[in-house]
N, C-alpha and C positions, 0 to 999 in steps of 0.2 A: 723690338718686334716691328715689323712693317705691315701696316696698315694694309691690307686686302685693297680695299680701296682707290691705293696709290701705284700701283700695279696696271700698267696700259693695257688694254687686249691689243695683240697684233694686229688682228684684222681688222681692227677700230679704227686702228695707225695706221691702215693704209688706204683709209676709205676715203675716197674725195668728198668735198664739203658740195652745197648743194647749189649753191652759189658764190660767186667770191665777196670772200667781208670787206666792209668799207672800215677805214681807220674809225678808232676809239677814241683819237686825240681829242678831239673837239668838244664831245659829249664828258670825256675825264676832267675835261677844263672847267666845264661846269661847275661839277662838283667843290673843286679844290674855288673856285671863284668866290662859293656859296661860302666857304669855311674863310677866306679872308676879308669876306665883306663883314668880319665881326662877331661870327657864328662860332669860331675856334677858340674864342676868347669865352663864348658862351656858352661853350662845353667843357673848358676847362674850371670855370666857375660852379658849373652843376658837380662838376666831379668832387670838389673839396666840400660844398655843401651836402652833397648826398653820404659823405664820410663823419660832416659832423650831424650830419642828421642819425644814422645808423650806422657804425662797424664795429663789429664786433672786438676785431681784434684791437682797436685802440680803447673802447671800453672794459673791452676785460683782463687790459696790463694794469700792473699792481705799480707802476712807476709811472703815470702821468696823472697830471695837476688835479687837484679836484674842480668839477666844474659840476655845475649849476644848468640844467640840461631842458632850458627853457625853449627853446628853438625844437626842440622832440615835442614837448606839452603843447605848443599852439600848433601843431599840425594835427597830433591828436587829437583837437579839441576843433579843428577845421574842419577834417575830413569826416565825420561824419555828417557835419551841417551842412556841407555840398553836395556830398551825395547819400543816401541814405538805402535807395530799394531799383532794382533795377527796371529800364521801361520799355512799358509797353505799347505795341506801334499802334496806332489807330488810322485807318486808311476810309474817307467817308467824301461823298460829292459833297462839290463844290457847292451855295448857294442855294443847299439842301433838296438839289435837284430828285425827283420822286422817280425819273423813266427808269425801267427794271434792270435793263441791261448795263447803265455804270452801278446801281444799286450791287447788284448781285457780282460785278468786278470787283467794287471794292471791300466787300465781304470776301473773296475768293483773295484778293492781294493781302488783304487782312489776316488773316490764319495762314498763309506760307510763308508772310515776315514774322509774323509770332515765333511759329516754330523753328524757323530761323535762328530766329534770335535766342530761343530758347538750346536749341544744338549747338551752336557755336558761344554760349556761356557769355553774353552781352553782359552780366554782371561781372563777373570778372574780368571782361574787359575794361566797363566802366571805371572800374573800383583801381585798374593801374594808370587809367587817363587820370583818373582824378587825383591820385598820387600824385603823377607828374608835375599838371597844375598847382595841386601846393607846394611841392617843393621848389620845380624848378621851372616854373611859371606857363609852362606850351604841356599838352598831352595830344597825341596822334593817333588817329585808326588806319586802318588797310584795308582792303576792302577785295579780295577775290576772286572768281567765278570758273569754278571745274567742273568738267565734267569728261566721265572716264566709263569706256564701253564694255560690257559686262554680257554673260549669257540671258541674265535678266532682261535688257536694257540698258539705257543708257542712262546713266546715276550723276546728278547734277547735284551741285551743293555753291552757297554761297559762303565763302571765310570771309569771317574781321576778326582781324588782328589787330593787336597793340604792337603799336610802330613803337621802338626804345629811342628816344633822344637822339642816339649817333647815328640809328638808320632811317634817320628819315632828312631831306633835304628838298631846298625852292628856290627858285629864282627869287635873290632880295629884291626888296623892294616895299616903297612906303603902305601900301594895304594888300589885303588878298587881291584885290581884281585884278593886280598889275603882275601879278605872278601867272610866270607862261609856259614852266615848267615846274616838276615836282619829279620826286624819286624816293624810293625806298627802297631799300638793303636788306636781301635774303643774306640766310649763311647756308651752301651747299656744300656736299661734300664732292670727293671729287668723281665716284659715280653716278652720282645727282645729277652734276654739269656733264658726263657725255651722253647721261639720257637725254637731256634735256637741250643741251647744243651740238647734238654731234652732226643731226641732220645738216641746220643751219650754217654752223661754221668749222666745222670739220676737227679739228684736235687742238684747236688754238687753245680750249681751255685747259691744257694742261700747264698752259705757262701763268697762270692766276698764281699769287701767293696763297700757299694755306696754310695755317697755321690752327692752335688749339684756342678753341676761342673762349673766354672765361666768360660768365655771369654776373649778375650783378653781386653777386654773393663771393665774388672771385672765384669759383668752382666751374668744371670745363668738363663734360662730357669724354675727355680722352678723343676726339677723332680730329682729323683735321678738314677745317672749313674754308673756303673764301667766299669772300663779300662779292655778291652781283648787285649793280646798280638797275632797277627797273624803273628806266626816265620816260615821262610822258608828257609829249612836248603838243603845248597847244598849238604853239605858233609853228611848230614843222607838221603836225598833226600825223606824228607818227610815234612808236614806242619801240625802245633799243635795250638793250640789256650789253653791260659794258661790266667790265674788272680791271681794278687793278695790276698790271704785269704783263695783261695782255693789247697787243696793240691792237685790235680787230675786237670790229664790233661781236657780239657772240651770237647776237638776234637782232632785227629788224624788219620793222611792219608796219601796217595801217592797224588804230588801235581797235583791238578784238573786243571791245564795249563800245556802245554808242550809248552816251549820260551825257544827259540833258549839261550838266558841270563840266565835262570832259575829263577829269582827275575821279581817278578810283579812289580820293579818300575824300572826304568831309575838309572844310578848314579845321587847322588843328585846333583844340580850346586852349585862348590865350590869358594870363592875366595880366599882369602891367607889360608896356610892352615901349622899347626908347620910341619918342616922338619922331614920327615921318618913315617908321621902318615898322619890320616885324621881328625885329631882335630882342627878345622877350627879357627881363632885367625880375629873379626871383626874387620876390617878397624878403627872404633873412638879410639881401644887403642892405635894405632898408633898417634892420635893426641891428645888423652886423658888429658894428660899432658898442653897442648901447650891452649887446650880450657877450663881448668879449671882457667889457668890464666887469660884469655881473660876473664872470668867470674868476678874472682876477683878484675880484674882494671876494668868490669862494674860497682861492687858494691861499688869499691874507687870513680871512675869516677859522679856518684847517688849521693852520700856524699859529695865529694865537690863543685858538682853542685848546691845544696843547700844551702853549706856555705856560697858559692858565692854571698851575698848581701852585702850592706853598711851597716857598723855598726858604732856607734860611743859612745863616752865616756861622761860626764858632771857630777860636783859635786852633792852629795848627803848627807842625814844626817847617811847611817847606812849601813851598810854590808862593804863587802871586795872588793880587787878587783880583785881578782880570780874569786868572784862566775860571778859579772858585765862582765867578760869578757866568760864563760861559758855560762852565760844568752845571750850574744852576739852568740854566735856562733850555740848555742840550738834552739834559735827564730826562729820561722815559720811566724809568722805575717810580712807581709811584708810591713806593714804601719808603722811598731816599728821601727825606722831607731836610737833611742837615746838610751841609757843605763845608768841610774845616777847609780855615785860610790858616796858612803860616803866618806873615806877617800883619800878624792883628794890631799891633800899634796902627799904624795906617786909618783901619777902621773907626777909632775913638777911643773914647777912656777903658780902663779897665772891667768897670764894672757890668758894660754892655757884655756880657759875654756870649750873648748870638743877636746878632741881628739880621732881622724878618727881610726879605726881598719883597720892595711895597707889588701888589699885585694892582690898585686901583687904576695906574694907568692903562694897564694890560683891560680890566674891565670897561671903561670908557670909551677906549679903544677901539676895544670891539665891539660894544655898543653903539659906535656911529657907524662902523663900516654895514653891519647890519640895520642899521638904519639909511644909510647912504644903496646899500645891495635894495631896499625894497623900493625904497625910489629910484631905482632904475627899473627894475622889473615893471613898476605902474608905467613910467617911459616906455615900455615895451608892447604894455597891454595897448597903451594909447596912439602908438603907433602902428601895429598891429591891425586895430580896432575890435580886441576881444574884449567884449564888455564881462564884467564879475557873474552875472548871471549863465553866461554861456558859459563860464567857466565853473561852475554849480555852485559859485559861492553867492552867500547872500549877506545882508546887515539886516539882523532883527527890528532894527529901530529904523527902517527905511519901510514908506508907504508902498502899498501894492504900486501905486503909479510910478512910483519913481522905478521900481525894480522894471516894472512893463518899458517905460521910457528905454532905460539902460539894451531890455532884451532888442527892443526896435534899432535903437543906434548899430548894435551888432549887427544885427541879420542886413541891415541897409549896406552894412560895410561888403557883407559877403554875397551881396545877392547878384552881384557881377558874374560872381566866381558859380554861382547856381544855374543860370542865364545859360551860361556858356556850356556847362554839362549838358544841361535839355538842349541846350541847338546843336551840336555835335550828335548827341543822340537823336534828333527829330534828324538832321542830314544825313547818317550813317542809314535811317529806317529808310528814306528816302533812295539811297542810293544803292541800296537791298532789294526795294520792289522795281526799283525801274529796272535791274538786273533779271530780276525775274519774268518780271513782265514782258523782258526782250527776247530772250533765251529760253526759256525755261518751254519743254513740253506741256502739252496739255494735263498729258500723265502725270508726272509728276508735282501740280499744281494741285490737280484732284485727289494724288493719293495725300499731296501734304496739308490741305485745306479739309479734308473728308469731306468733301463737299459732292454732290451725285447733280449729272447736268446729262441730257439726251442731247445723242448727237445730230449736225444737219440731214444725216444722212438715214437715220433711224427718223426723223419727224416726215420725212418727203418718203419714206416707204406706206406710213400710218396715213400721209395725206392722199397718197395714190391710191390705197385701198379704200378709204374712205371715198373720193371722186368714182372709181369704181363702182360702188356700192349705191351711189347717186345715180349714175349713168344707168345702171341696171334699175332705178326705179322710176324713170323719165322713158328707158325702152319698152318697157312694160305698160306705163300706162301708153304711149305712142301705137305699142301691139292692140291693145285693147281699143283705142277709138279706132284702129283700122279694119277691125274685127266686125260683119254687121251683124254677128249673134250676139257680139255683147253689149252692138250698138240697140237692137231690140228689146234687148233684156232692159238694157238702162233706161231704154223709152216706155217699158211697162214700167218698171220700177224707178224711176226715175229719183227719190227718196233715200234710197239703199246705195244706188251710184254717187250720187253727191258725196257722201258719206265718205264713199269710196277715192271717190279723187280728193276730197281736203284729206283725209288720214294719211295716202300717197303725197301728195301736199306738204303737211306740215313733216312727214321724215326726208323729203330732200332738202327741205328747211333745217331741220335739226342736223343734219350731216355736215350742209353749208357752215354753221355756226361750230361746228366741233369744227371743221378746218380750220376758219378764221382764227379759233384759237390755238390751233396746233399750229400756225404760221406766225402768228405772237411766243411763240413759248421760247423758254432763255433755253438758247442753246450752249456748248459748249466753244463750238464754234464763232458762235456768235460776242460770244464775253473773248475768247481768242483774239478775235479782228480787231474788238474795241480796247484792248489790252496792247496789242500790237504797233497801234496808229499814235505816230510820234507827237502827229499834230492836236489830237484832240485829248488822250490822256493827261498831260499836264494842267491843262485846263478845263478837266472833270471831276479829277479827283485830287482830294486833298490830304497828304499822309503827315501825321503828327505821332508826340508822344506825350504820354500822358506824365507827367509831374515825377522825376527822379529823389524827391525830397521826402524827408518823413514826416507825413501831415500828424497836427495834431489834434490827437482824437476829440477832445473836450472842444478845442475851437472848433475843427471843422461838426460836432454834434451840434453848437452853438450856431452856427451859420444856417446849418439844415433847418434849425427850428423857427430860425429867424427867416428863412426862405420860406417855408411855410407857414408862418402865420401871412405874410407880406403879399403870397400868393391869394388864399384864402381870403383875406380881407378885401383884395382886388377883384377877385372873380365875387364875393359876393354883392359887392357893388357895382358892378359895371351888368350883371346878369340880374337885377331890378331893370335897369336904363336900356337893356337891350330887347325885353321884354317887353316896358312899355314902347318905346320907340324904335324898332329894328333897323331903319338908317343911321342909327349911332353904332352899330357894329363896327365899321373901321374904325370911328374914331376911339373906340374902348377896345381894338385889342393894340394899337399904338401905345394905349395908357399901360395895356396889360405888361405889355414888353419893357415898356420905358419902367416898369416897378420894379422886374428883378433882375431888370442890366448889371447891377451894381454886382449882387448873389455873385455871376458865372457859374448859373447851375451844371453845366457840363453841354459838352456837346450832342448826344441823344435826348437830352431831355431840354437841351431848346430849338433843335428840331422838332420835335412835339409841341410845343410850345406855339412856332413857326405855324407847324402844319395846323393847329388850331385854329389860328387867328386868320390864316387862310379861309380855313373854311367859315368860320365867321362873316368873312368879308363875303363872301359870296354866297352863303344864304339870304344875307341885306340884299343882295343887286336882285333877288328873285322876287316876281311880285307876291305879294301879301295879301292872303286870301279873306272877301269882307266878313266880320263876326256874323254881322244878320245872316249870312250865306250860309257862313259854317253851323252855325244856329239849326235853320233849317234843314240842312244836309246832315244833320246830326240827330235831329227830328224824324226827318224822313227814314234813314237809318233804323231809327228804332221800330216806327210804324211798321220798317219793314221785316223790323225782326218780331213786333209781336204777330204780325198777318201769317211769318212762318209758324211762329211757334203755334197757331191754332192750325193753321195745315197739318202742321205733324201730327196734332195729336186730333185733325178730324180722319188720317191717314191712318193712326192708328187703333180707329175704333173701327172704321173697314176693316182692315188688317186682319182686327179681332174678331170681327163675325166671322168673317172670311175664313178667323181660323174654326172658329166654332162649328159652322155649316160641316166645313172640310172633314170634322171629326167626329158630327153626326153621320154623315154619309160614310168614313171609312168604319165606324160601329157597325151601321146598319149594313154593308159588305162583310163585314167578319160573322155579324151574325148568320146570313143567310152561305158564306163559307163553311159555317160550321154543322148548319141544316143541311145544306147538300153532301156533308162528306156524313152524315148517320144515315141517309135515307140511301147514300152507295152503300153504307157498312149492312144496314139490311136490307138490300135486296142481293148483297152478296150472301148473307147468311142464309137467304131464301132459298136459292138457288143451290148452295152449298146440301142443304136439307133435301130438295128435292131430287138433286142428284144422288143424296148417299140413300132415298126412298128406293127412287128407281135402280139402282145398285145391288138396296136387300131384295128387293121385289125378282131381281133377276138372279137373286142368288136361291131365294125360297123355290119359284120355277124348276130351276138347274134339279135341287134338290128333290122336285116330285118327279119330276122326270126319272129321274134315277133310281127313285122307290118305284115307280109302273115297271120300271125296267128290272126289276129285281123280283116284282110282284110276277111281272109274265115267267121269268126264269124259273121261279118256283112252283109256280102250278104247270110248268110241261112237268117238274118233277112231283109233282102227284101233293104240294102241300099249299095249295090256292085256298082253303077251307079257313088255315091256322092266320093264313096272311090277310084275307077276309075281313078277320076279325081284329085282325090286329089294325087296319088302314081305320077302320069304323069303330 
């Protein structure tokens, strides 16, 4: 089936390149320079070491020799003393410089190599550097920086990668500074490369060998790859991407990073390395020799473990007695313990009628060879330098010190090998922030830092309004002295105006001071610039990593407490001495520092420490105010706090009448409230009365009227006599 991939586009193939490539001879030659200066020879050495280090398939054939797999045990028994926990970057000024603006850069560089480091899985890359290093003495990083345009935005990331042994290559040479180029080796596929070259050199990359490329596991993805070299040449000061097969460069440029190093990778971590070169010489040929033997007295050791049974002799009618005792020695059946010989004359008298196959040589035998196998192995440890303690063993009858002795010897041996992890890891953290710090958006700094910063453009709006706000209270009082009503008003009152212009006063005052601070304040922009500036960052901030090793919990508790009593007993002697005599403050926080130099409390807590003894020193340089003065000033003080405290409370016996009076007089209004509102209730009720008098008065009227008019009506009718009588 053919690979999709291996398949041209037409219109790819006919597209011109963007300019014409320059030959690849030169830059090929490199390469192949690099692999005869001695480098060929020491990759063909890692390859049969990395086989007897691990493969499976020669491990788990049931037909080869037995061996003794001590070369596996001292790596396992390395690797985790070298590295242990993966690290973390620490990015802090220089010389514990205090001004806000590298402060708060190197807190913001701080948290986007973290996270960094944390995305791109810096333990497991460590964890295959440091492999390397034990095995095959160099481990390499790679180092990055894409960024790829999106609806979002623009999505930036830094890669490290672990460079494998065969893809990575340098100009020889006797130490790193003399090395002028470097290179490392992707595998693309072949739609990879006409993304990636098509613009630059047009279809050349299809003449690259590809092939399937295996693993270390010898296991292969199924696609087909070729190797691109990405060289980065100091001394041409430009970067070329070149393949084998093809004759033309694929890419070339001025390089797309500016690093303070100029190599996108860190030195690689070295361990023994040939004198006057960097041709690195693995630890096992050191003992190479010493565990092939140990191999071979396993497969003597196998052999005559075997032989090691009872065998015996007795008459027979036919064969020899060479083959009878060959057959003895050959047998596996462990139930066969007899052997008939035919020619038993031969053997001795008659009456032997079986004789035993002496077996003591066979045990003697193999009692030196195992004795001879462990004295090699102790050769091994000693050359090595794996003391019995690192290897968990111990001697009951050996003093704490001696076993301590033993663990120090070890750890001295490997602590080259620890050295070189943490500075690989502090250069890799290093060559992560200065990437960032170059390239990187503001945005993307903030979203990866979570860090919140106003920008210059958001502080000059707040400042304008504010200047505004000012102006408007400067034109106001300007209106007002030109004003002569208010200039009369303020010549009557003249008390009230003053008033008036310090409170206008002290708020264009207060405005002033809010700017001055809004034109201090950390901007984004501002940590940007200071981030940016090739000259001054190097030499503000300082990017580290914190200890790749597995501290140990009981010593480093020990240290703490030892750090702290050490402090404690210092500060409480030197803060007697500075008490009585305050010009000894410099000279007791020198003492202070010189006590727990030894500790290395960490680096925030001897800034603290730092910033202390600072400010120690310069409350000495301030003058010292005289006791009698304070004496009196402390006197005074109080006199004047008792002269208040009888104000307040002759304040409050005023107060108190004040309130008394106040609630006499509002009685005596409620009372006469309450009098005037009965004396309306009766004369409304008066009134009420004499109107409902005068009401019946005109109803009683109505009614005689009525009766007269009734009285006349009846006596025209002739009955005035009856009605008479009835009225009286």
């Amino acid at each position: 089936m053919i690979d999709p991939d291996d398949e041209l586009d037409v219109a790819q193939a006919d597209a011109e390149p963007a300019r014409k490539p320059k030959s690849s001879k030169a830059w090929l030659s490199l390469i192949t320079s690099y692999e005869k200066a001695g480098y060929e020879d020491y990759q063909t050495r890692c390859a049969n070491i990395e086989k007897q280090y691990a493969n499976l398939a020669r491990l788990a054939s049931v037909s080869r020799s037995r061996e003794f797999q001590i070369f596996w045990a001292n790596i396992e028994v390395l690797k985790p003393s070298m590295y242990a926990r993966p690290p973390i970057p620490v990015v802090a000024t220089r010389f514990n410089n205090t001004k806000p603006i590298p402060r708060a850069a190197s807190e913001l560089l701080e948290r986007s190599t973290a996270v960094t480091f944390d995305s791109e899985d810096i333990d497991g890359v460590m964890r295959r550097v440091r492999d390397d290093l034990a095995i095959n003495a160099r481990g390499c990083i790679w180092v990055r920086y894409e960024a790829k345009s999106k609806d979002s935005g623009l999505i930036e990331r830094v890669c490290i990668e672990h460079k494998n042994r065969r893809d990575f290559a340098h100009e020889p040479g006797r130490g790193w500074i003399e090395v002028g180029w470097v290179a490392g080796r992707a595998w693309m596929t072949r739609k990879e490369m006409r993304q990636r070259f098509q613009k630059t050199s047009g279809n050349a990359y299809a003449g690259a060998i590809f092939a399937k490329q295996k693993d270390d596991k010898n296991k292969t993805d199924g696609k087909l790859k070729a190797g691109v070299w990405e060289i980065w040449s100091k001394t041409e000061n430009k970067v070329v991407w070149v393949t084998p097969g093809v004759d033309v460069v694929l890419d070339e440029d001025k390089p797309h990073l500016s690093l303070e190093g100029f190599f996108p990778c860190p030195q690689p971590a070295y361990g023994t390395v040939e004198p006057n070169s960097l041709i690195p010489v693995p630890d096992f040929l050191f003992y190479k020799d010493q565990a092939e033997e140990v191999n071979e007295l396993t497969n003597r050791i196998s052999a005559l473990t075997q032989a090691l049974k009872v065998r015996g002799f007795y008459p027979s009618g036919a064969g020899e007695l060479s083959d009878a005792i060959e057959a003895a020695i050959k047998s596996v059946d462990d139930r066969k313990v007899l052997v008939p010989v035919s020619n038993w004359a031969v053997t001795g008298s008659a009456k032997d009628t079986i004789v035993w196959l002496p077996l003591d040589m066979v045990a003697t035998t193999l009692t030196q060879l195992i004795a001879l196998r462990k004295q090699l192995i102790e050769d091994i440890y000693q050359i090595s330098g794996l003391s019995d303690v690192m290897r968990g063993a111990t001697n009951p009858n050996e003093t704490l010190g001696a076993q301590t002795l033993k663990s120090q010897y070890g750890s001295v041996r490997i602590r080259d090998r620890q050295a070189e992890l943490v500075r690989i890891a502090r250069d890799t953290a290093r060559i992560v922030a200065e990437i960032q710090a170059e390239n990187f958006q503001a945005k993307t700094l903030l979203d990866m830092s979570q860090m919140e910063f106003e920008t210059d453009a958001e502080v000059s709006k707040a400042i304008k309004a504010l200047e505004a706000q000012a102006k408007q209270v400067v034109d106001t009082l300007k209106a007002a002295q030109a004003n002569p009503q208010v200039q009369q008003m303020a010549q009557a009152n003249p008390e009230q105006a003053q008033a008036a212009f310090q409170q206008a006063q002290q708020q264009v005052e207060q405005i002033a001071q809010q700017v001055q601070g809004l034109e201090e304040t950390i901007t984004i922009d501002k940590v940007m610039k200071f981030l940016r500036d090739e000259r001054i960052r190097p030499f503000s901030l300082d990017i580290e990593t914190d200890s790749t090793i597995q501290p140990d919990e009981d010593a480093a508790k020990k240290r703490t407490a030892e750090f702290l009593t050490a402090l404690g007993g210092a500060l409480a002697q030197l803060s007697q001495m500075v008490a009585a005599r305050p010009e000894t403050a410099p000279f007791a926080g020198e003492i202070l520092k010189f006590a727990i130099a030894p500790f290395r409390p960490g680096r925030q807590m001897q800034a603290s420490i730092d910033e202390f003894v600072e400010k120690m020193k310069a409350s000495a340089g301030q003058p010292q105010p005289d006791p009698r003065a304070a004496q009196a000033e402390i006197e005074a003080k109080a006199s004047a706090e008792r002269a208040a405290v009888e104000q307040s409370k002759a304040q409050a016996t005023v107060a108190k009448s004040e309130a008394d009076i106040a609630r006499i007089n509002a009685d005596a209004a409620l009372k006469q409230r309450e009098a005037d509102i009965r004396i309306r209730e009766i004369e409304a009720r008066a009134a009420a009365d004499a109107q409902k008098h005068a009401q019946d008065m005109q109803k009683g009227e109505l009614e005689l009227a009525r009766l007269r008019l009734q009285l006349a009506q009846q006596a025209q009718k002739g009955m005035a006599p009856m009605i008479e009588g009835h009225i009286g």
